[in-house]
N, CA and C of each residue as an Amber inpcrd file, in Angstrom:
protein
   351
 -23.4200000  15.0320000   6.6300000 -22.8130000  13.7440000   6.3620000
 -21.6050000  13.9590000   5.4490000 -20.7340000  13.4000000   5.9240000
 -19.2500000  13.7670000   5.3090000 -19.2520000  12.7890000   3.6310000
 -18.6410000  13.3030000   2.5560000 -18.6200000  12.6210000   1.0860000
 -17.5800000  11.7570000   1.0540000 -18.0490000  10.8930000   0.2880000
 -17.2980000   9.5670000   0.2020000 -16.4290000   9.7730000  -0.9650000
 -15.5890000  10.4910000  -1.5610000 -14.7660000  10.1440000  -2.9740000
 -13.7730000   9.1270000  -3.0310000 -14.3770000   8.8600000  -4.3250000
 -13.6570000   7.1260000  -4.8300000 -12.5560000   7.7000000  -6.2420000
 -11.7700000   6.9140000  -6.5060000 -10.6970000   7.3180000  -7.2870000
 -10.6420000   6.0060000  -8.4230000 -11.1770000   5.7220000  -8.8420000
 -11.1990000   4.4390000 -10.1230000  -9.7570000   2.9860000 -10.0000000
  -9.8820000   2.2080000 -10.0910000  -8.5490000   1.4970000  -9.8110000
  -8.3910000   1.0170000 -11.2130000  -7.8350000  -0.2140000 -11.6500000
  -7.4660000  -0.2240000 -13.2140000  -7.9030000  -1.5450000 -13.2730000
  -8.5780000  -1.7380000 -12.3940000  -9.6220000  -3.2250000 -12.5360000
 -11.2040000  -2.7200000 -12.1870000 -12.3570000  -2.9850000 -13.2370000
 -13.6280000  -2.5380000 -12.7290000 -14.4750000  -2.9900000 -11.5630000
 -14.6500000  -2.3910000 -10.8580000 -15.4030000  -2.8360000  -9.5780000
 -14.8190000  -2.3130000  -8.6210000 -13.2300000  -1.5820000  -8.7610000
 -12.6950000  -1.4920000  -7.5870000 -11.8950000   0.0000000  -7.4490000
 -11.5940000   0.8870000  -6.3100000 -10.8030000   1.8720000  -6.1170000
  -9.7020000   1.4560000  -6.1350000  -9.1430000   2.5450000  -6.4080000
  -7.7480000   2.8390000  -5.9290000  -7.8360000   3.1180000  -4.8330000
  -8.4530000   4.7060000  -4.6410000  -8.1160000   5.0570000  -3.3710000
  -9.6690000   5.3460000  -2.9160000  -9.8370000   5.7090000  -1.8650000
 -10.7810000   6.0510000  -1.0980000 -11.1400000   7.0320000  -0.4430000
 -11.3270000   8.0730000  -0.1130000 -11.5310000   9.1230000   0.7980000
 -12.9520000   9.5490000   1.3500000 -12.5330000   9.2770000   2.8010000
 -13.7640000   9.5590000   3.8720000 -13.5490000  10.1950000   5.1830000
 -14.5290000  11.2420000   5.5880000 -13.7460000  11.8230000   7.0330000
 -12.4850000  11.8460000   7.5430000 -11.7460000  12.3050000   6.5240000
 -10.6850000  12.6290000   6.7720000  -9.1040000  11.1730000   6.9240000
 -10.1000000  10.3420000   6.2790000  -9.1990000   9.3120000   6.1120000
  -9.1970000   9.0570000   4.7940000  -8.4350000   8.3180000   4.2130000
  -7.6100000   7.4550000   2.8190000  -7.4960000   5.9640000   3.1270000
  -7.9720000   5.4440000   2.4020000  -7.6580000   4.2020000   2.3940000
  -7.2090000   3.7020000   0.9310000  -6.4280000   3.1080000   0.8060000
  -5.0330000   3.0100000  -0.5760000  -4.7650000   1.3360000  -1.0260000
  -4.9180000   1.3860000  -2.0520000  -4.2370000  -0.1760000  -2.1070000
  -3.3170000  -0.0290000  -3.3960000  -2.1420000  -0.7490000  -3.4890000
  -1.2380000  -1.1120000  -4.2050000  -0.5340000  -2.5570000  -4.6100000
  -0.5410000  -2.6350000  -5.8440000   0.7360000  -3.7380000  -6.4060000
   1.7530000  -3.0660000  -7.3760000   2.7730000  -4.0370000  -7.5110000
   3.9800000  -3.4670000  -8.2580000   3.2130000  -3.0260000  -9.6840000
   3.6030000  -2.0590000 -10.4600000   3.2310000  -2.4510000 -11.9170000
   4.3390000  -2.8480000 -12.4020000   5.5130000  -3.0630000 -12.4570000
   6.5840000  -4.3120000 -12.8310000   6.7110000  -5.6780000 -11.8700000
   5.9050000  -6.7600000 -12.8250000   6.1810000  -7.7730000 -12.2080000
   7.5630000  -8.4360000 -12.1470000   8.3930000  -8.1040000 -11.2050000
   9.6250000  -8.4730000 -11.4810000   9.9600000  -9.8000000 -10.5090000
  10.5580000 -10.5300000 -10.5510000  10.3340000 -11.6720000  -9.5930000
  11.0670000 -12.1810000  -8.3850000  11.4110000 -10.8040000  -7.9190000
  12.3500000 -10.2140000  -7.1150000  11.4280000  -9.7920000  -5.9200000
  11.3070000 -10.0640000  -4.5890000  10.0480000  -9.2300000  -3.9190000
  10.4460000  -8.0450000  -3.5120000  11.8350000  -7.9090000  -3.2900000
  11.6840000  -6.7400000  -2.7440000  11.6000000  -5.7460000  -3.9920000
  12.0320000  -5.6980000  -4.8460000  11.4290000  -5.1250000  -6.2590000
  10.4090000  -4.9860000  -6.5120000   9.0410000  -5.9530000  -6.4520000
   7.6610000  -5.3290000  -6.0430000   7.4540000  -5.2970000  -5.2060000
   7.7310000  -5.4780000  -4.1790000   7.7500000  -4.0170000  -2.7010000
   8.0080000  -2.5350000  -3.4030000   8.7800000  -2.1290000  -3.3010000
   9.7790000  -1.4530000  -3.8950000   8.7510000  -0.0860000  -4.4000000
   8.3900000  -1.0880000  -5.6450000   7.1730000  -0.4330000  -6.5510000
   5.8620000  -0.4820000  -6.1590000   5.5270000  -1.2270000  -5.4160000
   4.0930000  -1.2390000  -4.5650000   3.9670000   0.5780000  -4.1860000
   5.4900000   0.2330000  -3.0550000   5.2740000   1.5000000  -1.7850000
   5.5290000   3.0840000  -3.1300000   6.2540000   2.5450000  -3.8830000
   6.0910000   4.0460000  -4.5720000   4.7530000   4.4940000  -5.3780000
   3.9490000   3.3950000  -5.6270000   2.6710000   3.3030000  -6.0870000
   1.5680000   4.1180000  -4.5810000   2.2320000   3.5080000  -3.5500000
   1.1550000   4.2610000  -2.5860000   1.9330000   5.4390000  -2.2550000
   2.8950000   6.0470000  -2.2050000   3.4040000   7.4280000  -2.0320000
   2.6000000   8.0710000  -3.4200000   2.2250000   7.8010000  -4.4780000
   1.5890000   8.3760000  -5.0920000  -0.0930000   8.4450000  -5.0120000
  -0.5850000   7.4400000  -4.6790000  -2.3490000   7.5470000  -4.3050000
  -2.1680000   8.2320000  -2.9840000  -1.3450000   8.2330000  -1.9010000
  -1.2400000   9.2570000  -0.8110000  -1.3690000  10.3890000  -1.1780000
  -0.2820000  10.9490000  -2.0160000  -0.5700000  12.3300000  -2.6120000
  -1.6270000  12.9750000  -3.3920000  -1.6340000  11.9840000  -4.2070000
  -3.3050000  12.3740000  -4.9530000  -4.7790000  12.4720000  -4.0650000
  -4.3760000  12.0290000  -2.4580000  -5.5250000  11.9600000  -2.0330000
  -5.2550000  13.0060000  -0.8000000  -3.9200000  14.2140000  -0.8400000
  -3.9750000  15.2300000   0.1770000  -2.8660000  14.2040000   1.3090000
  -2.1340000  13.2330000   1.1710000  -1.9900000  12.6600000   2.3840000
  -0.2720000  11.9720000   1.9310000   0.2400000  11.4150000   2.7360000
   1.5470000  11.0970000   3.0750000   1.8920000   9.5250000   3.8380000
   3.2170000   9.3230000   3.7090000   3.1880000   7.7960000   4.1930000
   3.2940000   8.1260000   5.7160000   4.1370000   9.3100000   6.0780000
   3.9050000   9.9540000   7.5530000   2.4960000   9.6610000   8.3670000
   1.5100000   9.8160000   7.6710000   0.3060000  10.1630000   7.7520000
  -0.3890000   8.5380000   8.1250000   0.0160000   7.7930000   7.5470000
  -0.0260000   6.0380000   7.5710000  -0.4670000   5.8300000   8.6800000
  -1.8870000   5.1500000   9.0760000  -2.3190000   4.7340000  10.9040000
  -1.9970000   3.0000000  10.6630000  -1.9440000   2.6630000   9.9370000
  -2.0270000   0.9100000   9.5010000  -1.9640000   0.6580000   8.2810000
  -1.0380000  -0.2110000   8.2080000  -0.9890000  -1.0830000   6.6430000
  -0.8430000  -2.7470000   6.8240000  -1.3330000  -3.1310000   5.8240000
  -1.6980000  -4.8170000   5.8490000  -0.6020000  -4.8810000   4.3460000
   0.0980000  -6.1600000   4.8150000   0.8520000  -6.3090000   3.3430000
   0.9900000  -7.8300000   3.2980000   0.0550000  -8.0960000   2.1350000
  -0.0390000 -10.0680000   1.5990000   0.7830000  -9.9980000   1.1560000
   1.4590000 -11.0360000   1.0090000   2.8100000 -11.5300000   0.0840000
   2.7140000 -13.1420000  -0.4970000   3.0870000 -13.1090000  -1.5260000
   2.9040000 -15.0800000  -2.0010000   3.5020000 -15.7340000  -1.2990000
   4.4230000 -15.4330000  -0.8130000   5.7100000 -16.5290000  -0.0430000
   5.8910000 -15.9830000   1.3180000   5.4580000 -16.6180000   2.4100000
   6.3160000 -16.1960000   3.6140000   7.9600000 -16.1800000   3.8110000
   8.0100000 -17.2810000   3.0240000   9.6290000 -17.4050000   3.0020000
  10.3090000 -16.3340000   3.0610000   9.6400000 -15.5650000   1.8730000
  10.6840000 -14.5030000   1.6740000  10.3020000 -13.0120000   1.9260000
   9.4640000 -12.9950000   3.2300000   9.2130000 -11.9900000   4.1350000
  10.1350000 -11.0200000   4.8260000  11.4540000 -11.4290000   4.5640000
  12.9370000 -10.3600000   4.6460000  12.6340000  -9.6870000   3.5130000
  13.0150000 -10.4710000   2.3750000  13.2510000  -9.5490000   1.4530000
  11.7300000  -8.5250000   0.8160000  10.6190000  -8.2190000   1.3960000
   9.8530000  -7.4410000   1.1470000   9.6670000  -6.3340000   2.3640000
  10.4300000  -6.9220000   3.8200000  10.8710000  -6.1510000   4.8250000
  11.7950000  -5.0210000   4.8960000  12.9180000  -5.5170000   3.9420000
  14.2980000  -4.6930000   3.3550000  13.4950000  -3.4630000   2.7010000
  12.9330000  -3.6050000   1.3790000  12.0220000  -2.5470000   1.1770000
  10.9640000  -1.7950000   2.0250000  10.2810000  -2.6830000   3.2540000
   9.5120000  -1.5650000   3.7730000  10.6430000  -0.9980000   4.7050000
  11.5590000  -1.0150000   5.4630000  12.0690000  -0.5540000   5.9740000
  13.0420000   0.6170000   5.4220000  13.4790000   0.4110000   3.9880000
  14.3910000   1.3490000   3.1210000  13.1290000   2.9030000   2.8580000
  11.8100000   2.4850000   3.3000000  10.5100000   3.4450000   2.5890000
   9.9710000   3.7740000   3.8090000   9.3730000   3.4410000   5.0890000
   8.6250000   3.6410000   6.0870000   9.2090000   4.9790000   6.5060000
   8.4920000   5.6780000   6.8590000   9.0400000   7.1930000   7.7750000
   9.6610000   6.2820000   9.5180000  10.8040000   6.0420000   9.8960000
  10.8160000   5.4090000  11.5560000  10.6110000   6.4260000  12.0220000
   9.8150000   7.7450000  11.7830000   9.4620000   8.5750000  12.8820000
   7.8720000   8.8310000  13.1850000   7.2350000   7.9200000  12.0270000
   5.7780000   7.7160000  11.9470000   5.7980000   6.2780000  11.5510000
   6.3090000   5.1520000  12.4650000   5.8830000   3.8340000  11.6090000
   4.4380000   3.3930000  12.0630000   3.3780000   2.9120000  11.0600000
   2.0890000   2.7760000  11.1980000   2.4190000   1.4470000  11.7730000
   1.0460000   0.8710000  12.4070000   0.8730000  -0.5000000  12.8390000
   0.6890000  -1.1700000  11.6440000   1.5420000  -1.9930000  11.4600000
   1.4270000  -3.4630000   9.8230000   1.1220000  -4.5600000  10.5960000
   0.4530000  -5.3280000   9.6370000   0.3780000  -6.8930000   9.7230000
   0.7980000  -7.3990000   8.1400000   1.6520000  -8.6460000   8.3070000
   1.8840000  -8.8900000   6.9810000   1.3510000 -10.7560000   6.9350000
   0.8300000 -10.7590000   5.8470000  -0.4330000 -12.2970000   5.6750000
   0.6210000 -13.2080000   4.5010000   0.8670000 -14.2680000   4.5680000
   1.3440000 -14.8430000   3.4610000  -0.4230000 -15.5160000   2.5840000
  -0.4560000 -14.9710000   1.0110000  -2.0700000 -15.3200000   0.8180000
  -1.6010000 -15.9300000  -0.5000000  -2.3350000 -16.1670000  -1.8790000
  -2.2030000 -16.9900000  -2.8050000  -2.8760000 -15.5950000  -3.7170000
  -1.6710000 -14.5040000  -4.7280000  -2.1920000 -13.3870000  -4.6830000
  -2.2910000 -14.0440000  -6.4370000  -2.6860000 -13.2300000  -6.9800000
  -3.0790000 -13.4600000  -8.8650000  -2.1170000 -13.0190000  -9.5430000
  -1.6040000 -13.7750000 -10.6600000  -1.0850000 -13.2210000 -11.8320000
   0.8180000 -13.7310000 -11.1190000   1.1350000 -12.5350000 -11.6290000
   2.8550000 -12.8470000 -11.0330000   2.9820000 -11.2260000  -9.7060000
   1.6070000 -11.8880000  -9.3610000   2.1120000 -10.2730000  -7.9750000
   2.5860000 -11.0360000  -6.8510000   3.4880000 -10.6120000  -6.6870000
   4.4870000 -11.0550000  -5.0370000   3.7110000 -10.6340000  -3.5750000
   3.1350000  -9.0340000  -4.0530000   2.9260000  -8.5690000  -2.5450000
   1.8020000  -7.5040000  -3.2390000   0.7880000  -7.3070000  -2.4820000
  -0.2550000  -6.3500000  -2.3110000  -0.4620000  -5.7070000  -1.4350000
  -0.0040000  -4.2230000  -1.0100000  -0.3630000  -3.5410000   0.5870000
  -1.3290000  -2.6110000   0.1160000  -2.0640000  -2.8100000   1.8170000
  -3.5520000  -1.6720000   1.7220000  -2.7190000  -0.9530000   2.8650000
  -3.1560000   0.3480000   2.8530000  -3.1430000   0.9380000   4.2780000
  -4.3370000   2.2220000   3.8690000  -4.4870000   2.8550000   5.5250000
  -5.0970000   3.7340000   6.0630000  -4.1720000   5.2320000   6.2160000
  -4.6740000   5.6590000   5.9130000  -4.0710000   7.2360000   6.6810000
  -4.9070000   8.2350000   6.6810000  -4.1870000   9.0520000   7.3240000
  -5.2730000  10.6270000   7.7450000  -4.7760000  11.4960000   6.7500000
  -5.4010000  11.9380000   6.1510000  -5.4650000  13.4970000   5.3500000
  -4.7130000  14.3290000   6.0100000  -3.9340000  15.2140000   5.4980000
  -2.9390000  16.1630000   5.8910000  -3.7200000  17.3520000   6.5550000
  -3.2250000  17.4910000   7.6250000  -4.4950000  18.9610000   7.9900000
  -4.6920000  20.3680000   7.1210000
């Protein structure tokens, strides 16, 4: 049976990251709440280029990402950032949710990826 390692997140109850059979599962928010979205975009995706790495893995590597945002409105400007960050030679399947997120966070993305061979 393959091991489950969990990576602590900075709220109790919850991971950061995840690792199982050869997958990662990652979640991120900006740590500057700036009130700009694509600015926490920005900092989200460099937040998950770093739990990618810490977990053996890459945004290349990305099978799916989900990204909530407070405002649909302003679903360009958190687009501008994923598009300035996405590999276009590995873009994962996204869905993006407009949800009612906590505090002053704009956008929260989870994604999946495979472990680097």
């Amino acid at each position: 049976m393959a091991a489950i390692k969990r990576t602590a997140g900075s709220a109790a109850g919850r991971s950061r990251i995840v690792e199982h059979a050869g997958l990662v599962y990652t979640v991120a928010t900006a740590r500057e709440k700036s009130p700009a979205m694509k600015a926490q975009t920005a900092d989200a995706l460099a937040r998950l280029d770093e739990n990618l790495a810490a977990a053996g893995s890459h945004k290349s590597r990305i099978l799916t990402a989900t990204v909530y945002i407070a405002d649909m409105q302003r679903k360009a400007e958190m687009n501008e950032a994923w598009l300035a960050w996405v590999d276009p030679a590995n873009a994962p399947q996204r869905a993006c949710l407009g949800v009612e997120l906590e505090g002053q966070d704009l956008v929260e993305i989870v994604v999946v990826a495979a472990k680097a061979p």
